[in-house]
C-alpha positions as CSV (number, residue, x, y, z in Angstrom):
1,X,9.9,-11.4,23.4
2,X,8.8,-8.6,25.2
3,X,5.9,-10.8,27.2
4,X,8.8,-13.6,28.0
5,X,11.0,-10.7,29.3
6,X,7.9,-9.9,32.0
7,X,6.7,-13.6,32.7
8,X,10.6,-14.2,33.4
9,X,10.8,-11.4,36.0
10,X,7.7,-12.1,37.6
11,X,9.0,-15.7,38.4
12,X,12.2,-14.5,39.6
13,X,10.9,-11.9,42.0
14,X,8.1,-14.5,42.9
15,X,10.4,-17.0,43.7
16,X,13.0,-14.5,45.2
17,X,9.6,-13.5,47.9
18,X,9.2,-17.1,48.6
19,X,12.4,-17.9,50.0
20,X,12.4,-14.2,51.9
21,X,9.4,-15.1,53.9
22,X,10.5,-18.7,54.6
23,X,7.2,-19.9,52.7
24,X,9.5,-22.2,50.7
25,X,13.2,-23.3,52.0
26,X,15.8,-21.2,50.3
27,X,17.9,-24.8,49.1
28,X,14.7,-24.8,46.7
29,X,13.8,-21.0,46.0
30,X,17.4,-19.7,45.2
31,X,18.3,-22.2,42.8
32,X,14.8,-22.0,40.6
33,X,15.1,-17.8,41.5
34,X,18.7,-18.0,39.5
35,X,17.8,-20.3,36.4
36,X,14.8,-18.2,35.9
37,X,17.5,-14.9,36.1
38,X,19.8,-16.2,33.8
39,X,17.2,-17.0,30.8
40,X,16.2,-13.7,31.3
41,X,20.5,-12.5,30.6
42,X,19.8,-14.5,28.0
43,X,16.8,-13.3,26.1
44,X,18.2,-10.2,26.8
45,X,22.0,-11.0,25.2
46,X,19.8,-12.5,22.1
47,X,18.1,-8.4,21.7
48,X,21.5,-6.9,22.2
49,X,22.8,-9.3,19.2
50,X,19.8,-8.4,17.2
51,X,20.5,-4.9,18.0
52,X,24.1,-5.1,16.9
53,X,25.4,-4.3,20.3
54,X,28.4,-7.1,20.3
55,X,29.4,-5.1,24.1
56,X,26.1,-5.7,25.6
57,X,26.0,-9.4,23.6
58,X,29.1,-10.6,25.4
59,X,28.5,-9.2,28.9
60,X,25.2,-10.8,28.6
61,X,25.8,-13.8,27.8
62,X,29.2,-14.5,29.7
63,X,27.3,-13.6,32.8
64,X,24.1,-15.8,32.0
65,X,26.6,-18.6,31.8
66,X,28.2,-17.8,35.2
67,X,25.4,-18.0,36.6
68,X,24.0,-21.3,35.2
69,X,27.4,-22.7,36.8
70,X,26.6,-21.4,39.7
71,X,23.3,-23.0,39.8
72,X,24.5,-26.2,38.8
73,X,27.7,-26.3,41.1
74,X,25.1,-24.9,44.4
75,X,22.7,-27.3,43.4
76,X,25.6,-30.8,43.4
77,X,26.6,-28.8,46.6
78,X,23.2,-29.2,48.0
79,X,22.8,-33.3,46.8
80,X,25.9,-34.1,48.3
């Protein structure tokens, strides 16, 4: 878990740097920079239920999932 955690960060700020210095267009590096984000709220909600923090578990995960919509609804945005 604790290696997913760190490969999951790695892509975010990776991908979070390529839109920054215009090497890829930000329609493409924003989306892929917030999917990778969210799996990480949720690997993390999935340690705070293991932990028996039900808190941490719902913040977690509520905001994983706002942020998959937003990835989804900025992503029909950008087809359309």
């Amino acid at each position: 878990m604790k290696i997913a955690k760190i490969i999951l960060s790695i892509i975010t700020m990776f991908f979070a740097t390529l839109g920054l210095v215009k090497i890829l267009s930000l329609d493409i590096a924003i989306p892929l920079m917030l999917v990778s984000l969210a799996t990480l709220l949720l690997l993390r909600s999935v340690e705070y239920k293991n932990n028996r923090d039900k808190g941490g578990f719902i913040i977690t995960c509520l905001t994983a999932v706002f942020v998959y919509v937003v990835v989804i609804r900025l992503t029909f945005n950008l087809l359309i």
